[in-house]
N, CA and C atoms as an extended XYZ file, in Angstrom:
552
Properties=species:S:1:pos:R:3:atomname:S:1:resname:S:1:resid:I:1 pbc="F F F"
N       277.725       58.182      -86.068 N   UNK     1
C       277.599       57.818      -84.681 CA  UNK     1
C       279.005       57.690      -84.083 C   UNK     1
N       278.899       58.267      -82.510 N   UNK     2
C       280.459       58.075      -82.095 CA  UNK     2
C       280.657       56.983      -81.783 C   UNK     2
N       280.255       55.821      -81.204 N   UNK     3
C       280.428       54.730      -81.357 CA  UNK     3
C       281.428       53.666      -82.369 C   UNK     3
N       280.825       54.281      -83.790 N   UNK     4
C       281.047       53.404      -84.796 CA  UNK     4
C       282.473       54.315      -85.311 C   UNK     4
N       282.766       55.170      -85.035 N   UNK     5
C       283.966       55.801      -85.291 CA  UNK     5
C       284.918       54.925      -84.249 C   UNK     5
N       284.966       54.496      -82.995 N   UNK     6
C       285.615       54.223      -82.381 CA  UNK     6
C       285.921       52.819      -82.759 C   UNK     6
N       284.664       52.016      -82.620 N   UNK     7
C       284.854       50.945      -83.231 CA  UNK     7
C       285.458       50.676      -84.420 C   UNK     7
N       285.777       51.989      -85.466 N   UNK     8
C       286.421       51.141      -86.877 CA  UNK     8
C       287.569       51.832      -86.616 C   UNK     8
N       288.077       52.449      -85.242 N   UNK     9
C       289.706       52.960      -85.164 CA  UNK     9
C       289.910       51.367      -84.366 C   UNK     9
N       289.224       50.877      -83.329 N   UNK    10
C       290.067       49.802      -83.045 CA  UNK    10
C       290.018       48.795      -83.917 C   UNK    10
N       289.092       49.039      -84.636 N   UNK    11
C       289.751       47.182      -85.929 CA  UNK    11
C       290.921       47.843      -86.594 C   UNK    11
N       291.012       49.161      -86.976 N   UNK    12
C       291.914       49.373      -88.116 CA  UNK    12
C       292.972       49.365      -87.071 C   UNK    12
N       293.313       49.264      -85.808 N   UNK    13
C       294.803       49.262      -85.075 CA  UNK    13
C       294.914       47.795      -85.395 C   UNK    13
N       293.903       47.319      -84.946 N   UNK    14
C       293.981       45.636      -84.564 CA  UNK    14
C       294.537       44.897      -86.194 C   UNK    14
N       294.090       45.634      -87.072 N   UNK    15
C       294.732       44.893      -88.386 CA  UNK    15
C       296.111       45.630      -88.474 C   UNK    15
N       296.451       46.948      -88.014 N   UNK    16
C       298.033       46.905      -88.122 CA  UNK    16
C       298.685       46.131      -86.670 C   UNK    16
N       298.460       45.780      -85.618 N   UNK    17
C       299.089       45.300      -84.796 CA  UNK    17
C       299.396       44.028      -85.568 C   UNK    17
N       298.332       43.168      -86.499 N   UNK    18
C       298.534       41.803      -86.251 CA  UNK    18
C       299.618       41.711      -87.550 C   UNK    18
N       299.583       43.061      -88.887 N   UNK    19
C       300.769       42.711      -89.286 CA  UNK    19
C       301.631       43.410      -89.181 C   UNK    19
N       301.684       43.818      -88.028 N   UNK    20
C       303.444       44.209      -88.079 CA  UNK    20
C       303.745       43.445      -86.849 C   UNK    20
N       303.035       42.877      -85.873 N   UNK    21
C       303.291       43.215      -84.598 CA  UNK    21
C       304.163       43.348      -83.593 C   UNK    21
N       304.017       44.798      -84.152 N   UNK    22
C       304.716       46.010      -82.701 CA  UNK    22
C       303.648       47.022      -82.689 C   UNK    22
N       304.578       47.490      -81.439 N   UNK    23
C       303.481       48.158      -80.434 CA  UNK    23
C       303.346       49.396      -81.220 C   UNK    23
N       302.590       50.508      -82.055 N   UNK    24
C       302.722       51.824      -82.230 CA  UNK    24
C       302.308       52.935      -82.091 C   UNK    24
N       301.161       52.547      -80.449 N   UNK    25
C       300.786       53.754      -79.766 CA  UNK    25
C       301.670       54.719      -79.497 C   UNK    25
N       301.135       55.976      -78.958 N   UNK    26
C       301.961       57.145      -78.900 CA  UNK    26
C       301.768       57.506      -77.565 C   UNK    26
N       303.731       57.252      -76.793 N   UNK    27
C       303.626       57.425      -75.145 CA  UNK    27
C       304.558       58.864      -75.616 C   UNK    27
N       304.565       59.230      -76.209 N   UNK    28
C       305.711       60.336      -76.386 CA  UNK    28
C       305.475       61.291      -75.635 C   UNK    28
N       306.658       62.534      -75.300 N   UNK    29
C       306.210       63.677      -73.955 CA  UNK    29
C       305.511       64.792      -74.706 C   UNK    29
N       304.909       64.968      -75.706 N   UNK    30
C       303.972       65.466      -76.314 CA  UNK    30
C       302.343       65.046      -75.626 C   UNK    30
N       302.318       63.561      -76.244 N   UNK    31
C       301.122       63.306      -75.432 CA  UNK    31
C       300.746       63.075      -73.852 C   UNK    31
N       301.841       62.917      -73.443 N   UNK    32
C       302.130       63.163      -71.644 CA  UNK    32
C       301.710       64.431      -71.324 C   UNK    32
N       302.296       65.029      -72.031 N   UNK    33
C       302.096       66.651      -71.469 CA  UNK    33
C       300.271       66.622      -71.864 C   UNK    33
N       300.009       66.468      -72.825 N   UNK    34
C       298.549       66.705      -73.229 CA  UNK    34
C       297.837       66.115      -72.225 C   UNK    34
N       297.787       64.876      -72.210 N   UNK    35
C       296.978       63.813      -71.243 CA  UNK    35
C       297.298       64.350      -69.624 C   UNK    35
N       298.073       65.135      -69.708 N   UNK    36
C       298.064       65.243      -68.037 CA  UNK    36
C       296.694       66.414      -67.458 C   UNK    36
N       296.537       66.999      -68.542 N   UNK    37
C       295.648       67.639      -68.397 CA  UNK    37
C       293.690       67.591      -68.257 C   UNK    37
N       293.835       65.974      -68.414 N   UNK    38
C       292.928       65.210      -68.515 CA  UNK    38
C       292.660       64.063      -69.407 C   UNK    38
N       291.853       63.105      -69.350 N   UNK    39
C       291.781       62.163      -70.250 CA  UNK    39
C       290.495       62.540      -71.198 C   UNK    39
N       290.775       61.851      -72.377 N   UNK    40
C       289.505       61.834      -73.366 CA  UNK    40
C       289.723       60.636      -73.914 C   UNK    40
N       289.690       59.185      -73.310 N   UNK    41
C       289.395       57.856      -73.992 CA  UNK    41
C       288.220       57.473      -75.074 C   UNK    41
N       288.508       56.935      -76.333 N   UNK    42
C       287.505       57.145      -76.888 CA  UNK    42
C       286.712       55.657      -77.092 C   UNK    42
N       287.352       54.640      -76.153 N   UNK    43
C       286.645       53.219      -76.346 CA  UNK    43
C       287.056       52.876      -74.514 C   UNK    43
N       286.538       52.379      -74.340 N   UNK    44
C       286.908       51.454      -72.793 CA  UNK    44
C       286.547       49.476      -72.796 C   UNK    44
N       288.013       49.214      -72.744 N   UNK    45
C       288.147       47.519      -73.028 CA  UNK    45
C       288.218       47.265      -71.521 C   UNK    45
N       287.050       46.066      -71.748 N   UNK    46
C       287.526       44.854      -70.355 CA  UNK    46
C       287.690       43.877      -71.040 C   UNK    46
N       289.366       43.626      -70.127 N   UNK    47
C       289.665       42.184      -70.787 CA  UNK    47
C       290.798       41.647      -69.384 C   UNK    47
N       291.083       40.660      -69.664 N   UNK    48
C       291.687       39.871      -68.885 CA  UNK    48
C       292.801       40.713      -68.350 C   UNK    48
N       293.005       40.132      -66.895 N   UNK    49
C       294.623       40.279      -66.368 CA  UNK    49
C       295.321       39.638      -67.155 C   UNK    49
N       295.439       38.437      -67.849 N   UNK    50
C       297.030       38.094      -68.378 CA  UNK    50
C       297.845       38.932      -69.072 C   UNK    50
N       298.975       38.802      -68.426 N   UNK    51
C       300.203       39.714      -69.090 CA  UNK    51
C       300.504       39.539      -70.696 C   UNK    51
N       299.829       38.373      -71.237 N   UNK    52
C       299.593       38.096      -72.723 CA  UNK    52
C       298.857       39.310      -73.187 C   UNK    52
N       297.801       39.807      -72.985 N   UNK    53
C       296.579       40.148      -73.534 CA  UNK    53
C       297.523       42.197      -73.257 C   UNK    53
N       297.407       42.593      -74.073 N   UNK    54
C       297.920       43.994      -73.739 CA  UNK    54
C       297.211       45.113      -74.803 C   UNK    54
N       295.655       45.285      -74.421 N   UNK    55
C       295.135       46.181      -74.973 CA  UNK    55
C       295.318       47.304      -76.213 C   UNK    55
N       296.486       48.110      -75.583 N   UNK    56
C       296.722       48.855      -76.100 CA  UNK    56
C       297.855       48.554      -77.315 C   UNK    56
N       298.511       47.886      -77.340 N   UNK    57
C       298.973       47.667      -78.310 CA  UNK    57
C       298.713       46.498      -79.389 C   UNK    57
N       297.057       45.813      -79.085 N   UNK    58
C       296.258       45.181      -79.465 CA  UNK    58
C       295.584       45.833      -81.156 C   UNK    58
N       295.406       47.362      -80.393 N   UNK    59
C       294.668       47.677      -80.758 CA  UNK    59
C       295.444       49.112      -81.498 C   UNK    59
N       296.865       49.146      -81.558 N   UNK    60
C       297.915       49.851      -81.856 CA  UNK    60
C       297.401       52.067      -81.077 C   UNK    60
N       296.686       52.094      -80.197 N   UNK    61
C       296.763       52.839      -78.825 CA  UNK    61
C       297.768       53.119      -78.205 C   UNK    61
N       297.703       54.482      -77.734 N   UNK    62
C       298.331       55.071      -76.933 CA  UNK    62
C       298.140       55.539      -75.838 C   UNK    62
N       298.500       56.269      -75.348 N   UNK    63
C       298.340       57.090      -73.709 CA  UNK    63
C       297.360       57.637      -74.276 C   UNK    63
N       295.783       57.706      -73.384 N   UNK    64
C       294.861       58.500      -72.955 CA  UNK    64
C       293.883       58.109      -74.028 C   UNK    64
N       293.942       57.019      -75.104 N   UNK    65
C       293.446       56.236      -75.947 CA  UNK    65
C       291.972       55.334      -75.353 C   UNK    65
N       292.939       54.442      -73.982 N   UNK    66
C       291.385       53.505      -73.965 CA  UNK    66
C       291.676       53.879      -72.644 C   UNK    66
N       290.080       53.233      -72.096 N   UNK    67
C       289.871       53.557      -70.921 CA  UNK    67
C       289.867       51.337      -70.720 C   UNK    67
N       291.108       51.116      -69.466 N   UNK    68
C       291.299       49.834      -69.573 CA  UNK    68
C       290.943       49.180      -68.108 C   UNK    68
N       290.079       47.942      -68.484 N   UNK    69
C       289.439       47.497      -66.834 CA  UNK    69
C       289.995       45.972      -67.071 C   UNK    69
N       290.705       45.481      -66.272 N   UNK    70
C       291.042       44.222      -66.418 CA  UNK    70
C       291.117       43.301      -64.788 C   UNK    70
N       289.988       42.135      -65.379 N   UNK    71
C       290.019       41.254      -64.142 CA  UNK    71
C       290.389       40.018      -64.845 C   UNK    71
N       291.012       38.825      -64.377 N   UNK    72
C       291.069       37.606      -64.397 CA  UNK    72
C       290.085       36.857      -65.699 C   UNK    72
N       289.839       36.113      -66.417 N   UNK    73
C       288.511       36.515      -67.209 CA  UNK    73
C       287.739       36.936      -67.787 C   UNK    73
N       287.943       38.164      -67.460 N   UNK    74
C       287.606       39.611      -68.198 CA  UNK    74
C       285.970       39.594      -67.291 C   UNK    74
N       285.641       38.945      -66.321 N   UNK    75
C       284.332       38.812      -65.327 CA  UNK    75
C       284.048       40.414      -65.362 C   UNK    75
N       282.873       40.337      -65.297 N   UNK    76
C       281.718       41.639      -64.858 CA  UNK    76
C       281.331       41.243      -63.414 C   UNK    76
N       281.439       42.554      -62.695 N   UNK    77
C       280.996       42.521      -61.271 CA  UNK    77
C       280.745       43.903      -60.468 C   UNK    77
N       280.086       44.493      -59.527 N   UNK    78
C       279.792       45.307      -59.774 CA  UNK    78
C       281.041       46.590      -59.699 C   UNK    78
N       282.381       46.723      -59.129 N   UNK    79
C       283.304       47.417      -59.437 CA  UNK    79
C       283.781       47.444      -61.088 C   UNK    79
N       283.854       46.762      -61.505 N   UNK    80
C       284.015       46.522      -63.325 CA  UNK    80
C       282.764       47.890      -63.464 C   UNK    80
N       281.547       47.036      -63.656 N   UNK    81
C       279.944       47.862      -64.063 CA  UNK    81
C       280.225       49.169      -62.990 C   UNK    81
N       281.073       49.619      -62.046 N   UNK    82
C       280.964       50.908      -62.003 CA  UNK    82
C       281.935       52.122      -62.649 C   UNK    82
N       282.653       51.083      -63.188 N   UNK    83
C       284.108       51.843      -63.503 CA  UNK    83
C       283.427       51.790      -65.394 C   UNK    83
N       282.809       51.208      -65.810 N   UNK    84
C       282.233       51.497      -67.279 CA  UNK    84
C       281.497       52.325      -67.272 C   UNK    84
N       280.757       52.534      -66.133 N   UNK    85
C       279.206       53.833      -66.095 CA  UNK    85
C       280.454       54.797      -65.931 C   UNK    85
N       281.467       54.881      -65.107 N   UNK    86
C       282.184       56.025      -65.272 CA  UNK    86
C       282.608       56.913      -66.394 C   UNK    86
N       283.331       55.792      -66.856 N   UNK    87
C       283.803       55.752      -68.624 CA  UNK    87
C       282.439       57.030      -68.922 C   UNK    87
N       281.456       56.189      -69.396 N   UNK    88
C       280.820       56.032      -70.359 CA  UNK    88
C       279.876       57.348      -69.824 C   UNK    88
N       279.295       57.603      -68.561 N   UNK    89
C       279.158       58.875      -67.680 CA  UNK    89
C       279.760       60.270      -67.703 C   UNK    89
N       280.628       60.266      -67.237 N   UNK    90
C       282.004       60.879      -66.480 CA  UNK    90
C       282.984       61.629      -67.733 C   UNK    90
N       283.419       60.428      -68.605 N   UNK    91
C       284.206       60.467      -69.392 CA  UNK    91
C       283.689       60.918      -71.096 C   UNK    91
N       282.346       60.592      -71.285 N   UNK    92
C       281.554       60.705      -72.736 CA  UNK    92
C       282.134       59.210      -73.430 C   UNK    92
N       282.624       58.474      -72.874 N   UNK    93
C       283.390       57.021      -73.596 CA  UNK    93
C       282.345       56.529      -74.565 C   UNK    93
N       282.217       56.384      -75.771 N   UNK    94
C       280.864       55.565      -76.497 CA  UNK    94
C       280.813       54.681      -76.625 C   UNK    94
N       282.203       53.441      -76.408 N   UNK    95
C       282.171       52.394      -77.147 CA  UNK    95
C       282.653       51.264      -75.803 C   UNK    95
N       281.917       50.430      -75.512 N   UNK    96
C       282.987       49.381      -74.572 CA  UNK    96
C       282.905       48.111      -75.234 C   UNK    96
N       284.373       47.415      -75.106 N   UNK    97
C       284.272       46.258      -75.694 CA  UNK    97
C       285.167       45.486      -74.974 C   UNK    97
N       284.729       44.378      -74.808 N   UNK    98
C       284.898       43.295      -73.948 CA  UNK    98
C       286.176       42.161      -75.124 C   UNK    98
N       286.873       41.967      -74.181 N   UNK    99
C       287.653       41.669      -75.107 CA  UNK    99
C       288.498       40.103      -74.244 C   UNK    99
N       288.161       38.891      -74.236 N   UNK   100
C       288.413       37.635      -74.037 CA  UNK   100
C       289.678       37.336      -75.095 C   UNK   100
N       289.986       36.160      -74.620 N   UNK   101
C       291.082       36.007      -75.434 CA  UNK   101
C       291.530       34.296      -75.225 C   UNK   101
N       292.181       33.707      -76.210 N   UNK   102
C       292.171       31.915      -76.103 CA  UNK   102
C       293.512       32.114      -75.303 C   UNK   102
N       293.567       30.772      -74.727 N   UNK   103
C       294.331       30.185      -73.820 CA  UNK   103
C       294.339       30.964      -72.528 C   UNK   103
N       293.068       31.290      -72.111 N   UNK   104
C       292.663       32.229      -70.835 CA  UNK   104
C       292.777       31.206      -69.779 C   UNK   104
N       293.991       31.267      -68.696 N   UNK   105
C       293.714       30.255      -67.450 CA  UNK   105
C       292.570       30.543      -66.828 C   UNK   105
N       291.991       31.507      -66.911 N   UNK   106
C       290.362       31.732      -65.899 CA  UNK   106
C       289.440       30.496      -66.698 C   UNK   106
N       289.399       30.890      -67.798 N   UNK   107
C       288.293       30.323      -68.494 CA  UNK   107
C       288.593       28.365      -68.415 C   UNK   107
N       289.844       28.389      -68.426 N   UNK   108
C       290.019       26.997      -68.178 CA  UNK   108
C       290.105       26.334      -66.843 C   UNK   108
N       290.351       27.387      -65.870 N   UNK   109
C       290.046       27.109      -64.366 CA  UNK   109
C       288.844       27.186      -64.376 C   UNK   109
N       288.216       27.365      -64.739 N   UNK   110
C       286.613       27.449      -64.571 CA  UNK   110
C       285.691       25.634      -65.412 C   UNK   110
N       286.318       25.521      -66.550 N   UNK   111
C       286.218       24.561      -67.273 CA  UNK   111
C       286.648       23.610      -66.619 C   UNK   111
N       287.536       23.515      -65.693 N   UNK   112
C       288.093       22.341      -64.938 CA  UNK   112
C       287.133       21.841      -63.822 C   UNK   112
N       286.321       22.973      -63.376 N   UNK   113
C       285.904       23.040      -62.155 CA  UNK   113
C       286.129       23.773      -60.900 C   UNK   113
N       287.489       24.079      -61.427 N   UNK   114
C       287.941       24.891      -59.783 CA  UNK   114
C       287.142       25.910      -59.406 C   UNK   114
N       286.967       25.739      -57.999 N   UNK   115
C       285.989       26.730      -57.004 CA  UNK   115
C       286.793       26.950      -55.512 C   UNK   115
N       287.929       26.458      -55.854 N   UNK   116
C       288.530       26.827      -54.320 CA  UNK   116
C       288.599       28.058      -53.892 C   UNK   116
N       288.907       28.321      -52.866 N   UNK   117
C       289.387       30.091      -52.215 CA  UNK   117
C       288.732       30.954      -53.584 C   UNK   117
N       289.160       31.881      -53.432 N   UNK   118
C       288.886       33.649      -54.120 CA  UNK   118
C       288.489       33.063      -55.296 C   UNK   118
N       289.756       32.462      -56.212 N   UNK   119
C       288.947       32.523      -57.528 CA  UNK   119
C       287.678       31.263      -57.831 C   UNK   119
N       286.868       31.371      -56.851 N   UNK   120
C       285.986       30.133      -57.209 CA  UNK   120
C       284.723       31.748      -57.526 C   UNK   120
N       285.265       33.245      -56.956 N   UNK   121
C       284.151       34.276      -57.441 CA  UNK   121
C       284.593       34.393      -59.124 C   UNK   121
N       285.488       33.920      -59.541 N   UNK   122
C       285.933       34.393      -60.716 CA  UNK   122
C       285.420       33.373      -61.652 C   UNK   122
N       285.781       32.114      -61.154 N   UNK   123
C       285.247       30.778      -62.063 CA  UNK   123
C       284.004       30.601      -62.056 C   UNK   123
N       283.129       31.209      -60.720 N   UNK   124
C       281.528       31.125      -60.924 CA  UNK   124
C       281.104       31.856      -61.976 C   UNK   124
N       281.591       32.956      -61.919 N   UNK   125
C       281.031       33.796      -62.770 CA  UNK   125
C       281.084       33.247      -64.492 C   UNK   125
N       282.480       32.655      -64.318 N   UNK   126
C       282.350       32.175      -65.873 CA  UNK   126
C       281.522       31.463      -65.967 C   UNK   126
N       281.411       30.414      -65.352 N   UNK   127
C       280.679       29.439      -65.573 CA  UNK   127
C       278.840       29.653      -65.506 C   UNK   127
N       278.391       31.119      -65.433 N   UNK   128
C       277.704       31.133      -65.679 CA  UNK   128
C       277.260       31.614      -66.733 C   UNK   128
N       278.411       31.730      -67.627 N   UNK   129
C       278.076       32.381      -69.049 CA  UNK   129
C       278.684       31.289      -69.675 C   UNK   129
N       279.490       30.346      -69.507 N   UNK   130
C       279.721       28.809      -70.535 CA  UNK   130
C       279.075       28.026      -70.307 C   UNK   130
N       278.262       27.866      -69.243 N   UNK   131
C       277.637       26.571      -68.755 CA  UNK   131
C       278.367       25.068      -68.863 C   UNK   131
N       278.061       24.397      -69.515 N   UNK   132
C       278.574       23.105      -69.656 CA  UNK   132
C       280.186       22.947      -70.621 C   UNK   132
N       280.309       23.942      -71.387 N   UNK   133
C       281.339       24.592      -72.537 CA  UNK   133
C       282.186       23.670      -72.011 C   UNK   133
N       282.911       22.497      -72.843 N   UNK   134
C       284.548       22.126      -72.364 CA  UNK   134
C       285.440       22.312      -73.379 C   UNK   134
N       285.131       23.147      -74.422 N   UNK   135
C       286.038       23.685      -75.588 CA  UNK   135
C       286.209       25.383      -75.047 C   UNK   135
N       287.285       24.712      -75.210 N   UNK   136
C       288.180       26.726      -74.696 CA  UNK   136
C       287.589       27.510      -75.463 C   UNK   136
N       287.777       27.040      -76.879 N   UNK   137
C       287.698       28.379      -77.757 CA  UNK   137
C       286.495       28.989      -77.475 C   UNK   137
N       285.243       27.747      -77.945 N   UNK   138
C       283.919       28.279      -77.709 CA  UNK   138
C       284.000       28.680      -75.892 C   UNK   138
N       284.021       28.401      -74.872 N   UNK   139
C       284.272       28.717      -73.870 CA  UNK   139
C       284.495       30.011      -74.134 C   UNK   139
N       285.511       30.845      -74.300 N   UNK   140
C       286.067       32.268      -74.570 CA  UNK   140
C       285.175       32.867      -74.836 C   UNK   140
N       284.438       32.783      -76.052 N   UNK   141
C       283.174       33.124      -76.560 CA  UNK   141
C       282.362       33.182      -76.016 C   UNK   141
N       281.891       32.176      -75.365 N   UNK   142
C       280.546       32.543      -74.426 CA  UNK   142
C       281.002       33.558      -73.318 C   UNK   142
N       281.788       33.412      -72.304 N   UNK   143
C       282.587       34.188      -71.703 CA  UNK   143
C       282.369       35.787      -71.919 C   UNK   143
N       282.972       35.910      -73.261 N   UNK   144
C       283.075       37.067      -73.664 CA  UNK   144
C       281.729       37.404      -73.796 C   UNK   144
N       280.835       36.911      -74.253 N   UNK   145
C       279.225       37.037      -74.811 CA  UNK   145
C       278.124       37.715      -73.694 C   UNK   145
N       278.665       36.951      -72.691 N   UNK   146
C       278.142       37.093      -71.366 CA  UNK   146
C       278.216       38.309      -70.398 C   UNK   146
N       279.812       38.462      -70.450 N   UNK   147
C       280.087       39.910      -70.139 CA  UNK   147
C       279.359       41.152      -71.009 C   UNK   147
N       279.156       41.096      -72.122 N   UNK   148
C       278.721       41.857      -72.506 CA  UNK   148
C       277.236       42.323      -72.907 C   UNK   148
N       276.649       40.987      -72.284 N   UNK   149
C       275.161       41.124      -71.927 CA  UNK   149
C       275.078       42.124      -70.341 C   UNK   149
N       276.279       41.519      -69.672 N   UNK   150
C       275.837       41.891      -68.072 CA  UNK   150
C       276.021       43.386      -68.092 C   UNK   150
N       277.174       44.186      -68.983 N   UNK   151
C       277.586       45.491      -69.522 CA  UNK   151
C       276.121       46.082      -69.796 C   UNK   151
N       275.531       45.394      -71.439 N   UNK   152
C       274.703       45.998      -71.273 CA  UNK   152
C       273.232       45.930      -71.089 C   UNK   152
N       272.796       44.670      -70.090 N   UNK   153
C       271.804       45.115      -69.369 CA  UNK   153
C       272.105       46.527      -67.852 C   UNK   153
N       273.248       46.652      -67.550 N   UNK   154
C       273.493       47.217      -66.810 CA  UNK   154
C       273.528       48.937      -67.483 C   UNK   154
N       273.877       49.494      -68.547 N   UNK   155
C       273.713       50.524      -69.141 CA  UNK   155
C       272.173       50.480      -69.919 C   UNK   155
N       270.966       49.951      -69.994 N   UNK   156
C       269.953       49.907      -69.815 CA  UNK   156
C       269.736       51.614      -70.518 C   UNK   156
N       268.880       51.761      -71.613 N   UNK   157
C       268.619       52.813      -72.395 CA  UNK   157
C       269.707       53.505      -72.524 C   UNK   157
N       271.144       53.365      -72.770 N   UNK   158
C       272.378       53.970      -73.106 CA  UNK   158
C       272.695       53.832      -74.686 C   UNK   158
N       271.628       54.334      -75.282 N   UNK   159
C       271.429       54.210      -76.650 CA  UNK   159
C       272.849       54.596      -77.830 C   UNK   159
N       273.276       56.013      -76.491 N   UNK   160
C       274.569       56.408      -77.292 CA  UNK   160
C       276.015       55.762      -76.974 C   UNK   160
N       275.262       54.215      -76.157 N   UNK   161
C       276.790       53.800      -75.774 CA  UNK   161
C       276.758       52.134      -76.254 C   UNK   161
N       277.840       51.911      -77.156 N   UNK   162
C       277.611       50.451      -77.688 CA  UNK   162
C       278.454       49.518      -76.712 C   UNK   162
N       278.475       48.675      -76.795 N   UNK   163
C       278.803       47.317      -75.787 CA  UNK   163
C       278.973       46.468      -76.864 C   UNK   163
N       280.236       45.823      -77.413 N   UNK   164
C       280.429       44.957      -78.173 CA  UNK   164
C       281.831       43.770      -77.444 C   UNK   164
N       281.584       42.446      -78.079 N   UNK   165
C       282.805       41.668      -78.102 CA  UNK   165
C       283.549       41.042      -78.774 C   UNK   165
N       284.698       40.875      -78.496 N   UNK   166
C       285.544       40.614      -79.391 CA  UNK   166
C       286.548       39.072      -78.363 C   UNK   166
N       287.857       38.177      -79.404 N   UNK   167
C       288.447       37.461      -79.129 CA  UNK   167
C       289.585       37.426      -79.885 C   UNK   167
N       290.781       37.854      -78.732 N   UNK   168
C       291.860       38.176      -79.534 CA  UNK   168
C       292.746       36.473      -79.581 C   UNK   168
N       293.100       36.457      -80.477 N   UNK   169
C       293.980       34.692      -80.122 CA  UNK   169
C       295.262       35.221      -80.084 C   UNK   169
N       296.304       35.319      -79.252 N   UNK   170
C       297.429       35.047      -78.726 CA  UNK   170
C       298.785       34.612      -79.468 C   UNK   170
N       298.186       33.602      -80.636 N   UNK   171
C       298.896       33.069      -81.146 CA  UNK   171
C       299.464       33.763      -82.360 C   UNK   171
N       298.482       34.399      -82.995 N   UNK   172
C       298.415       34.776      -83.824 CA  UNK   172
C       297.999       36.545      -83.925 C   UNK   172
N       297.588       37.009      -82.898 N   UNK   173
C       297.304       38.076      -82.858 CA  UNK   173
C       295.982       39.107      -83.771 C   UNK   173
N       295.268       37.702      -83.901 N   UNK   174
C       293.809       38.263      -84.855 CA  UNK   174
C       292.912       38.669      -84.208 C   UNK   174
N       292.261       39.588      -84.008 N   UNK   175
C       291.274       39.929      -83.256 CA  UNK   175
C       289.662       39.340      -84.003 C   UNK   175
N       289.165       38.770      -83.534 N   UNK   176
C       287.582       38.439      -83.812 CA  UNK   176
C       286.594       39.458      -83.028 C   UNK   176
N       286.201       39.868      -84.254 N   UNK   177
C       284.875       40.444      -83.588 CA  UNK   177
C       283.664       39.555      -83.591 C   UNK   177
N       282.859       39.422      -82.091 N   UNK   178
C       281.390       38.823      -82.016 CA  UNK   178
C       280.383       39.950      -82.222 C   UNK   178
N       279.140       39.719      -82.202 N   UNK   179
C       277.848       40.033      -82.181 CA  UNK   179
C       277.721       40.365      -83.280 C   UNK   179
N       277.522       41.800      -83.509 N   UNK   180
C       276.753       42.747      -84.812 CA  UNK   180
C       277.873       43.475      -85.194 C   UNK   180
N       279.238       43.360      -84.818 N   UNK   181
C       280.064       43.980      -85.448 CA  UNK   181
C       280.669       43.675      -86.598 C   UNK   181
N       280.591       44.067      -87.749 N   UNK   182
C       281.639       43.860      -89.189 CA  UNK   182
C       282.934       44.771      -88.822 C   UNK   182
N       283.580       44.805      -89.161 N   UNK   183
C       285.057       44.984      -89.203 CA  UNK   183
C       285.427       45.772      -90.547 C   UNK   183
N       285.677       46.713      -90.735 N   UNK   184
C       285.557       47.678      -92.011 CA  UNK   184
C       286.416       47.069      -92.998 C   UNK   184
């Protein structure tokens, strides 16, 4: 399944990122030149805006590698859910994975309560996948859990397209996989 090919290239980056960690995707003018000619992403991650969290070298990726959607949170909404049907449409993408991460200020602006101005669309949303949650970590988790229900009730009979999540910690640079994923 293409799916599960994709999925055991990003654990096997994610276990060399976390021990070496450096970056060792390939931006070289080899693959520039290739990729200009179109993309062929073979996973598409939503994960947070923080400048912490950096996908691609998460997941030791390069240019034209992932297809990358990042909001605040890593929130599902319907620009996110149209830019994955794209992927996953458009592109043949098989694999999306949602990818949260600890010490997320969304998730803890949300945990606090804040609902002021703009990001009170960002903190609602969490808060409707932590509910009562006042532990970050688990917080993250649900978070992440949530998005990837809303993914895939929204791809609805996309049999050839998996929706999984994961939680990268920051500190340490381990990636956790949630749901039904083992890690090869």
């Amino acid at each position: 399944m293409e799916s599960e090919k994709s999925l055991e290239r990003l654990c096997e980056g994610a276990k060399r990122y976390e021990a070496s960690g450096a970056y060792a995707g390939d931006v070289s003018k080899e693959i520039r030149a290739r990729t200009s000619k179109g993309q062929q992403p073979f996973a598409t991650v939503v994960t947070c805006s923080d400048s912490r969290v950096i996908p691609e070298a998460i997941f030791s990726c390069g240019m034209g590698d992932l297809f990358v959607i990042r909001t605040a949170g890593s929130v599902i909404g319907a620009h996110e859910l149209a830019s994955i049907e794209y992927a996953a449409h458009h592109l043949h993408v098989p694999l999306t994975v949602v990818l949260g991460h600890t010490h997320c200020g969304a998730v803890g602006a949300a945990i606090a309560g804040e609902t002021d101005g703009n990001i009170g669309v960002i903190t609602r949303a969490i808060r409707e996948g932590i509910g009562t949650e006042k532990d970050p970590r688990k917080a993250t988790r649900l978070n992440a859990e949530n998005s990837v229900r809303c993914i895939r009730a929204d791809l609805q009979g996309g049999e050839a397209h998996r929706v999984c999540g994961a939680v990268y910690d920051i500190e340490t640079g381990h990636v956790t996989w949630l749901d039904d994923v083992e890690a090869p």
